[in-house]
DRENLUM-45076 format. One record per atom (N, C-alpha, C): atom name; residue in three letters; x, y, z. Coordinates in Angstrom, 2 decimals, m for minus. Example, Ala and Ser with C-alpha at 12.3 -4.5 7.8 and 13.67 -1.06 7.14 Angstrom:
BEGIN
+------+-----+---------+---------+---------+
| atom | res |       x |       y |       z |
+------+-----+---------+---------+---------+
|    N | ALA |   13.19 |   m5.69 |    7.80 |
|   CA | ALA |   12.30 |   m4.50 |    7.80 |
|    C | ALA |   13.20 |   m3.30 |    7.80 |
|    N | SER |   12.85 |   m2.25 |    7.08 |
|   CA | SER |   13.67 |   m1.06 |    7.14 |
|    C | SER |   12.90 |    0.03 |    7.87 |
+------+-----+---------+---------+---------+
END
This chain:
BEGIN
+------+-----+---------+---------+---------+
| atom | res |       x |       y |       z |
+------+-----+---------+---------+---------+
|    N | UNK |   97.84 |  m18.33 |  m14.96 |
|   CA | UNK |   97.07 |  m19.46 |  m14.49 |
|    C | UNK |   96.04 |  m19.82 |  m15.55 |
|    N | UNK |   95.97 |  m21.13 |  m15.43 |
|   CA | UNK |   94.72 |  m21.53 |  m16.70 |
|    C | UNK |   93.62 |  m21.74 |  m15.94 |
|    N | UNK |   92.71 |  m21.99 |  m16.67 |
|   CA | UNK |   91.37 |  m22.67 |  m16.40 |
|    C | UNK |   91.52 |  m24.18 |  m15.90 |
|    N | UNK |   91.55 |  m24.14 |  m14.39 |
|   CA | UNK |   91.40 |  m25.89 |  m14.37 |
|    C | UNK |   92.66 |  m26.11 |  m13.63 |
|    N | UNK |   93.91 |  m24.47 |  m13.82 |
|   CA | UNK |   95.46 |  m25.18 |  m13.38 |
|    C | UNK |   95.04 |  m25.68 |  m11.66 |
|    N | UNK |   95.75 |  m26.55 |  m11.21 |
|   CA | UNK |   95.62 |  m26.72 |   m9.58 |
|    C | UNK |   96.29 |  m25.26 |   m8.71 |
|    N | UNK |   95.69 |  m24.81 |   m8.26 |
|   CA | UNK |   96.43 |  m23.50 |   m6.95 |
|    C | UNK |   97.65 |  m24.00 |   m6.11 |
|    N | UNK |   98.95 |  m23.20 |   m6.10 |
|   CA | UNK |   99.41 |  m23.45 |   m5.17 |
|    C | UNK |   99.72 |  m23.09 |   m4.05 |
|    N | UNK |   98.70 |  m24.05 |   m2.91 |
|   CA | UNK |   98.99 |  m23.05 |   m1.83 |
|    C | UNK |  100.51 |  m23.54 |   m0.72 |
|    N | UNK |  100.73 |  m24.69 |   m1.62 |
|   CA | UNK |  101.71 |  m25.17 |    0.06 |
|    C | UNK |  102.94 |  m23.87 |    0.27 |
|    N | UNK |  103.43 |  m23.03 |   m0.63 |
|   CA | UNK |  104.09 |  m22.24 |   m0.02 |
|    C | UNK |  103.74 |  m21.29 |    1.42 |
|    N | UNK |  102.53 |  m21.38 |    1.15 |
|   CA | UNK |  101.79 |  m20.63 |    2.11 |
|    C | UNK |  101.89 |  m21.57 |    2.96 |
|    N | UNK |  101.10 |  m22.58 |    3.47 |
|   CA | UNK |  100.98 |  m23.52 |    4.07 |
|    C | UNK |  102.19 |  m24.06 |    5.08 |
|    N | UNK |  103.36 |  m23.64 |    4.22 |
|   CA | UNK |  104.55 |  m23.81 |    4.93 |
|    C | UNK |  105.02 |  m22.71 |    5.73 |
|    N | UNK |  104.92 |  m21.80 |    5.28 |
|   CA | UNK |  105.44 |  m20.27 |    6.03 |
|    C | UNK |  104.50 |  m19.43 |    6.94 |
|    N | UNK |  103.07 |  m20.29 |    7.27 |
|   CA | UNK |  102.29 |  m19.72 |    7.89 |
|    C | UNK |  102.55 |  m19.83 |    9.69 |
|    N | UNK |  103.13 |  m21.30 |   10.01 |
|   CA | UNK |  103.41 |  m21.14 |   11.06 |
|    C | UNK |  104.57 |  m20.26 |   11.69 |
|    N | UNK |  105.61 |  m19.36 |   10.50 |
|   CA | UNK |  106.59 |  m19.07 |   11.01 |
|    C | UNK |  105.54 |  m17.49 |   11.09 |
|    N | UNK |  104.71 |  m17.38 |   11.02 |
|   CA | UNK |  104.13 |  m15.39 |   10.73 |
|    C | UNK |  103.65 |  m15.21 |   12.26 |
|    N | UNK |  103.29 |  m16.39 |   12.69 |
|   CA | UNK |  102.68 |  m15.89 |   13.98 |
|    C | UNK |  103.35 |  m16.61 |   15.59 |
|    N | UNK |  103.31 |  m15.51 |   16.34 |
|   CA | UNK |  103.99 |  m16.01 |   17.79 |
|    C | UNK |  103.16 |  m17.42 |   18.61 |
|    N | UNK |  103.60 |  m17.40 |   19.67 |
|   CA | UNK |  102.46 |  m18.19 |   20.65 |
|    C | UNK |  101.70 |  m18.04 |   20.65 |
|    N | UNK |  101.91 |  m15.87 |   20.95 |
|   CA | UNK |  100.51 |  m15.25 |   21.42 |
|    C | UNK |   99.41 |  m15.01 |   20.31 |
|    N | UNK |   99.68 |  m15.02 |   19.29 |
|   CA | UNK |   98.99 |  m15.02 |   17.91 |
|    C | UNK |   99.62 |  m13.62 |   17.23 |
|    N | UNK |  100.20 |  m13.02 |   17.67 |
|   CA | UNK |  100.96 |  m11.79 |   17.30 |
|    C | UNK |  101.68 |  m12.03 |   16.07 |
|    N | UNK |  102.33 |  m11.07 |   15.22 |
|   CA | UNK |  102.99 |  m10.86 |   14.33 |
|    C | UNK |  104.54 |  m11.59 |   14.94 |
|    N | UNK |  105.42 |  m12.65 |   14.04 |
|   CA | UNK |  106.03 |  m12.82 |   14.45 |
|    C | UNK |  107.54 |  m11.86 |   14.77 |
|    N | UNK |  108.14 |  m11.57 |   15.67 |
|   CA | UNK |  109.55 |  m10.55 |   15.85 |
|    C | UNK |  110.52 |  m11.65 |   14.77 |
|    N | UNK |  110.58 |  m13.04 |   14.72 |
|   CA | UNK |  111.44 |  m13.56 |   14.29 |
|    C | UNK |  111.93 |  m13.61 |   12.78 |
|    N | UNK |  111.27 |  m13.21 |   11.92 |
|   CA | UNK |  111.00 |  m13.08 |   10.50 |
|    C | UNK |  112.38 |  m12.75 |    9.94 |
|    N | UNK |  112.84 |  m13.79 |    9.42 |
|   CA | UNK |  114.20 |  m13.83 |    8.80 |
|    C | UNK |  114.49 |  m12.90 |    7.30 |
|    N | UNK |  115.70 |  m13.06 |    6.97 |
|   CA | UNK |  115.73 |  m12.33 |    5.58 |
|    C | UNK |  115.00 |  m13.10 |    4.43 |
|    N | UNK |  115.74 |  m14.22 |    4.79 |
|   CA | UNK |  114.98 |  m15.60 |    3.62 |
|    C | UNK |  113.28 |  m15.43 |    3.65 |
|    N | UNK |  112.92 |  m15.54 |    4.93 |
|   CA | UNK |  111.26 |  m15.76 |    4.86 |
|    C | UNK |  110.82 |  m14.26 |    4.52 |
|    N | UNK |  111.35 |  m13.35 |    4.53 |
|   CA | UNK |  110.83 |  m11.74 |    4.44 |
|    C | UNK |  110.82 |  m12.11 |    2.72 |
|    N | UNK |  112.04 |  m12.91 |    1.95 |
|   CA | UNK |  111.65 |  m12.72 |    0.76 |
|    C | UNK |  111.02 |  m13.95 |    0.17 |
|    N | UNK |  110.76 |  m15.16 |    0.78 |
|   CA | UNK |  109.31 |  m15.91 |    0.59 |
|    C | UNK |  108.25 |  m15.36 |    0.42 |
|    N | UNK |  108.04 |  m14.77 |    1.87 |
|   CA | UNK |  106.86 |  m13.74 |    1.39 |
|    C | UNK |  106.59 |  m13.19 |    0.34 |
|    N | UNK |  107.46 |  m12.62 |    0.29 |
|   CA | UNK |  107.56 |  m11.13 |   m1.41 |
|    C | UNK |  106.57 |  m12.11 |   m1.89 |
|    N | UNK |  107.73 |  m12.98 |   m2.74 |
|   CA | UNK |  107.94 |  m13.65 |   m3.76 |
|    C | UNK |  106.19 |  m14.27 |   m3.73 |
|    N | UNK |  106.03 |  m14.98 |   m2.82 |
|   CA | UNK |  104.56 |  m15.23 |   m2.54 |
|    C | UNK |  103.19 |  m14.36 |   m2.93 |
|    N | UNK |  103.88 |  m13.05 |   m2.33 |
|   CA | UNK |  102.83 |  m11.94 |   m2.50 |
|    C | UNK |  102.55 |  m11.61 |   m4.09 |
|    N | UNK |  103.85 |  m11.68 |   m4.66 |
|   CA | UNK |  104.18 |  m11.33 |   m6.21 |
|    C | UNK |  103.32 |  m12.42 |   m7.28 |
|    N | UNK |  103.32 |  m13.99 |   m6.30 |
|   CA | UNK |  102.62 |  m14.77 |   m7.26 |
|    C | UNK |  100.85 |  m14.44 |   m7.02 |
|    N | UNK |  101.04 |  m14.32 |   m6.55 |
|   CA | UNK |   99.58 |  m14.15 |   m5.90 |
|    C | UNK |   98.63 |  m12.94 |   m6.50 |
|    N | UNK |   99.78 |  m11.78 |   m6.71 |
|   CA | UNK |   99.36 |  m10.32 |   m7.58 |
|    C | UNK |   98.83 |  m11.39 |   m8.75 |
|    N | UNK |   99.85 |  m11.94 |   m9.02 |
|   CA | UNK |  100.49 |  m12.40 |  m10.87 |
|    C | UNK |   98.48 |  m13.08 |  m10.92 |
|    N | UNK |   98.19 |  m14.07 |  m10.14 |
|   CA | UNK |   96.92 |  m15.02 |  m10.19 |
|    C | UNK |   96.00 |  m13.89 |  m10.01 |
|    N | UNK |   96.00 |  m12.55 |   m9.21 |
|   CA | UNK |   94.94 |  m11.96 |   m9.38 |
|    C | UNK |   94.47 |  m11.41 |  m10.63 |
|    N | UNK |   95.85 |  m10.80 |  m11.29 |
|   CA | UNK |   95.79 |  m10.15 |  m12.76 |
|    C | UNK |   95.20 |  m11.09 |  m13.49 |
|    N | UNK |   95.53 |  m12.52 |  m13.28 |
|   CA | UNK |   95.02 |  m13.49 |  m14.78 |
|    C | UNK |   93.69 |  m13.21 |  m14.16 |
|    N | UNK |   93.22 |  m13.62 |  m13.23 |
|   CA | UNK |   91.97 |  m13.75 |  m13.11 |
|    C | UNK |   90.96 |  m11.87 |  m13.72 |
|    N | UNK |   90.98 |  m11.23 |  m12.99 |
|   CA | UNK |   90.80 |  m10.08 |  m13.53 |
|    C | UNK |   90.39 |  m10.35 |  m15.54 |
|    N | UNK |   91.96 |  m10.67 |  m15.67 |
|   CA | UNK |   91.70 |  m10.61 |  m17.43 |
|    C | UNK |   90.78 |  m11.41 |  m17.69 |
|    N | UNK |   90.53 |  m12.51 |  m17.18 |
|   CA | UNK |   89.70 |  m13.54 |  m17.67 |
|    C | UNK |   88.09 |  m13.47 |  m17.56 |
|    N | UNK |   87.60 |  m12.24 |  m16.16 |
|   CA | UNK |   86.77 |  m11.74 |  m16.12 |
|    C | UNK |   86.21 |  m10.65 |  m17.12 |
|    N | UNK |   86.99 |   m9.99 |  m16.96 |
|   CA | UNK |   86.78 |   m8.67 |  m18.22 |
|    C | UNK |   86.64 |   m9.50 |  m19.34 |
|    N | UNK |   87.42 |  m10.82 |  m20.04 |
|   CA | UNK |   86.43 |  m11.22 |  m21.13 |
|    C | UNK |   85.67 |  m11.46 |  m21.38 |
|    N | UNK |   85.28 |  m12.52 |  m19.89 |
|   CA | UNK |   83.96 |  m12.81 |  m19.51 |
|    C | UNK |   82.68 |  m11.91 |  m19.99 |
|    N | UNK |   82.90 |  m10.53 |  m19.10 |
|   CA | UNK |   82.22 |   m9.39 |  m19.44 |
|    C | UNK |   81.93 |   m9.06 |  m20.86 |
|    N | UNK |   83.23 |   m8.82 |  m21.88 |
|   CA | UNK |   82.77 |   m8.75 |  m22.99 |
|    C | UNK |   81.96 |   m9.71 |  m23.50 |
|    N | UNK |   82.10 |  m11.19 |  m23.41 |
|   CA | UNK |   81.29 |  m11.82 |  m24.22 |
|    C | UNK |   80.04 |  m11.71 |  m23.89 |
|    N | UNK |   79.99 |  m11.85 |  m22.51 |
|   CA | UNK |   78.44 |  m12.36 |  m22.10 |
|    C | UNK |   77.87 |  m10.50 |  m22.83 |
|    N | UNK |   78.48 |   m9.63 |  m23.06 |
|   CA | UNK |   77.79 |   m8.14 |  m23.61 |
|    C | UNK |   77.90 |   m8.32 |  m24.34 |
|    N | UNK |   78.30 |   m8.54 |  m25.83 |
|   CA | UNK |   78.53 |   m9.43 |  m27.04 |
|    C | UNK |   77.18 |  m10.33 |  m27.01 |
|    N | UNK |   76.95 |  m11.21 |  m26.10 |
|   CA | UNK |   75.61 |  m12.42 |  m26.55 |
|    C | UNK |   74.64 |  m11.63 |  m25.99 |
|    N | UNK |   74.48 |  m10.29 |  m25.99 |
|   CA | UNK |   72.83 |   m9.55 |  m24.67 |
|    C | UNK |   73.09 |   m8.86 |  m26.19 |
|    N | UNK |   73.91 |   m8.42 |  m27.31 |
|   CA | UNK |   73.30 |   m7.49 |  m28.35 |
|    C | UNK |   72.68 |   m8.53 |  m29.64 |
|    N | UNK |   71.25 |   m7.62 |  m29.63 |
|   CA | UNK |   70.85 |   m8.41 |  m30.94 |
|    C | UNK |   71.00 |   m8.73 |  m31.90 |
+------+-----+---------+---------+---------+
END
């Protein structure tokens, strides 16, 4: 992910009504296809935490980099 890229959430957005019942429960119905939406979802989502992470830790270095005299 870059600086500035737009987020995508509509995958989410789309598969959220299939996660939960009437009752608000976990849905029983959860297909093979949507079990691997999910993944796949979960996997992008790791992927955006890692960039972010890296982008912090540089953060960190620089701003410790501009505090030495």
């Amino acid at each position: 992910m870059q600086i500035g890229e737009p987020q995508r959430v509509e995958p989410i957005v789309q598969l959220l009504p299939c996660m939960r019942d009437t009752d608000g429960g976990p849905s029983t119905r959860a297909t093979p296809h949507l079990v691997a939406d999910l993944t796949a979802e979960r996997a992008r989502i790791d992927r955006m935490i890692a960039d972010l992470v890296r982008s912090r830790d540089t953060l960190d270095e620089v701003i410790e980099a501009a505090r030495l005299p």
